[in-house]
Residue, then its C-alpha position, 0 to 999 in steps of 0.5 A: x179338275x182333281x176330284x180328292x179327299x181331303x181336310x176341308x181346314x186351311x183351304x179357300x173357298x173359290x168364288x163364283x166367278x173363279x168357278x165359271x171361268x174354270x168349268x167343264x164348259x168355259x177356260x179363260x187364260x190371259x197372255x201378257x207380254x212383257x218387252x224388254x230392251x235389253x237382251x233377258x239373263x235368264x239366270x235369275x229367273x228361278x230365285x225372282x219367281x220363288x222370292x217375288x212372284x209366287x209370294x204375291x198371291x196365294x193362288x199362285x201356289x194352289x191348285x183346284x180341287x173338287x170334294x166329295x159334295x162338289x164344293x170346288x176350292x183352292x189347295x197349297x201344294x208346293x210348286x216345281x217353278x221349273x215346271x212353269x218356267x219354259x224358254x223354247x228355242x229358235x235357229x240362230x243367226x236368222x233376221x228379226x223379221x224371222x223371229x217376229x214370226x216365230x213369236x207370232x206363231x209361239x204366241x198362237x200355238x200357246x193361247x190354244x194350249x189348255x194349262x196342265x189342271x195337276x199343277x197351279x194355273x201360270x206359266x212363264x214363257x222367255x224368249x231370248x231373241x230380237x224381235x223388231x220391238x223388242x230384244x227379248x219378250x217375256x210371255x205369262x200365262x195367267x187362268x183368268x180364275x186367278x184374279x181379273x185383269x187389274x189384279x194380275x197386271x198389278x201383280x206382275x208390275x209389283x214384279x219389277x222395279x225401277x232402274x234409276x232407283x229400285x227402292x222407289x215404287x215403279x212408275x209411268x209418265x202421265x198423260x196429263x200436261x203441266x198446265x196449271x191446276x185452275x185450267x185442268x179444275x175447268x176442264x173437269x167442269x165440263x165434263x163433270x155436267x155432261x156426266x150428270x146430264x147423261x146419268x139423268x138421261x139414262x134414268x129417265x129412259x129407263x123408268x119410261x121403258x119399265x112403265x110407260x112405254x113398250x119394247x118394239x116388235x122384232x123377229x124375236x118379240x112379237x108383243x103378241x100374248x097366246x094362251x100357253x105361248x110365250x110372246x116370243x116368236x122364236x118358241x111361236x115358231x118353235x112349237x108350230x114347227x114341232x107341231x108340224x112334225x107331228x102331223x106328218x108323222x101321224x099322217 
C-alpha cells in the first residue's frame, strides 16, 4: 500500500468492500484458467492487452494509494504490460502427464504469491505446453478488489470473440431443451409455488423466533442473564477463569 501525496481530483474513491479485500489483514485474488484447443501464439499478446483488455476497466490501469488522512482510493498511472505478462518455461519434449504436473505445481506456487502493491492488481500467465485437457492454458491473476466474480468473468469474456463470426458477441449452448414453450411455461409453475411456499416459510420462522420463541441453549449460549454477565458462556467461563487466576495469584 503506498502511503503519497497527492491531488485528490481525478481519482475514484474505493468502496468499502474493495478496502476490506485489501487490507493489513485480508488479500483475496482470483485465479481463472482459460484452456485453449490449439497451441496459444503468443505474438499478439502485448497489443490485445493494451487494445482490449486494459480498456475494459479503469481499475485495470490504477494502483491503490492511501493519503495523508488514510482515505484509500485508486490512482491512473501508466501500465508496463510486460510487467504483468509472464510466460514460465518448462523442459521440452517430455509427456502430457509431466506438464500437467508442472501446471498444477506453477498454479500452486501462484495462488500463494501476493501481487506486486508498486503496479495495478492482475497478472497474465501463458503456458504454451500440452496438458491432457488442454494444448496450452492461459492463467489471470485478478485482486478480487477489482470487481466480484461476475464482473471480472465478463470482463475477460468480453476479451474473446467467436470463430465462426467474430463480429457476433460470444456465446454458449444452452442448457435447456427445444421442447415447446407451454411445456417449459409448466414446468416453471411448479417451481414457481414451491418458491413462494418456502419464502412464506422462512418468514413465518423468523417472526416466530424474533417474538415468541427462544434460541436453544448450547455450549455458547446458555439463556442464563447475571447481573454484569452476559448470557454467554464462553465470556461466563472466560471471566470465571480470569477470576481464578487471581485468586492464585493473590494466594
Amino acid at each position: 500500500m503506498h502511503v503519497m501525496e497527492f491531488e485528490e481530483e481525478g481519482l475514484e474513491p474505493m468502496s468499502p468492500s474493495a478496502q476490506y479485500l485489501k487490507s493489513s489483514v485480508l488479500s483475496l485474488t482470483i485465479l481463472g484458467v482459460l484452456e485453449s484447443e490449439v497451441p496459444i501464439d503468443d505474438s499478439m499478446t502485448i497489443p490485445l492487452v493494451k487494445d482490449v483488455f486494459l480498456p475494459i476497466n479503469p481499475r485495470f490501469s490504477s494502483i491503490m494509494v492511501t493519503g495523508k488522512k488514510g482515505v484509500k482510493k485508486w490512482k491512473k498511472v501508466e501500465v508496463n504490460i510486460q510487467e504483468h505478462v509472464n510466460i514460465p518455461t518448462f523442459p521440452t519434449g517430455m509427456s502430457t502427464d509431466y506438464y500437467d504436473e508442472c501446471f498444477t505445481e506453477y498454479l500452486t506456487k501462484l495462488a500463494t504469491e501476493q501481487l506486486p502493491q508498486h503496479r495495478p492488481l492482475w497478472e497474465i500467465h501463458i503456458l504454451k505446453y500440452p496438458t491432457r485437457n488442454a494444448a496450452g492454458n492461459l492463467i489471470f491473476k485478478l485482486h478480487h478488489s477489482l470487481g466480484d466474480g461476475y464482473s471480472l468473468m465478463g470482463a475477460l469474456l468480453s476479451c474473446l470473440q467467436r470463430v465462426d463470426n467474430p463480429l457476433m458477441p460470444l456465446t454458449f449452448p444452452s442448457r435447456q431443451s427445444n421442447g415447446g414453450g407451454n411445456r417449459a411455461l409448466l414446468r416453471r409453475v411448479p417451481r414457481l409455488f414451491t418458491g413462494l411456499l418456502h419464502t412464506a416459510c422462512d418468514f413465518g420462522w423468523s417472526l416466530l423466533k424474533s417474538s415468541l420463541i427462544k434460541d436453544d441453549k448450547s455450549p455458547i449460549r446458555s439463556g442464563e442473564r447475571r447481573s454484569g454477565v452476559p448470557p454467554n458462556c464462553y465470556d461466563y467461563y472466560r471471566l470465571l477463569h480470569r477470576s481464578n487466576q487471581g485468586n492464585q495469584e493473590q494466594a
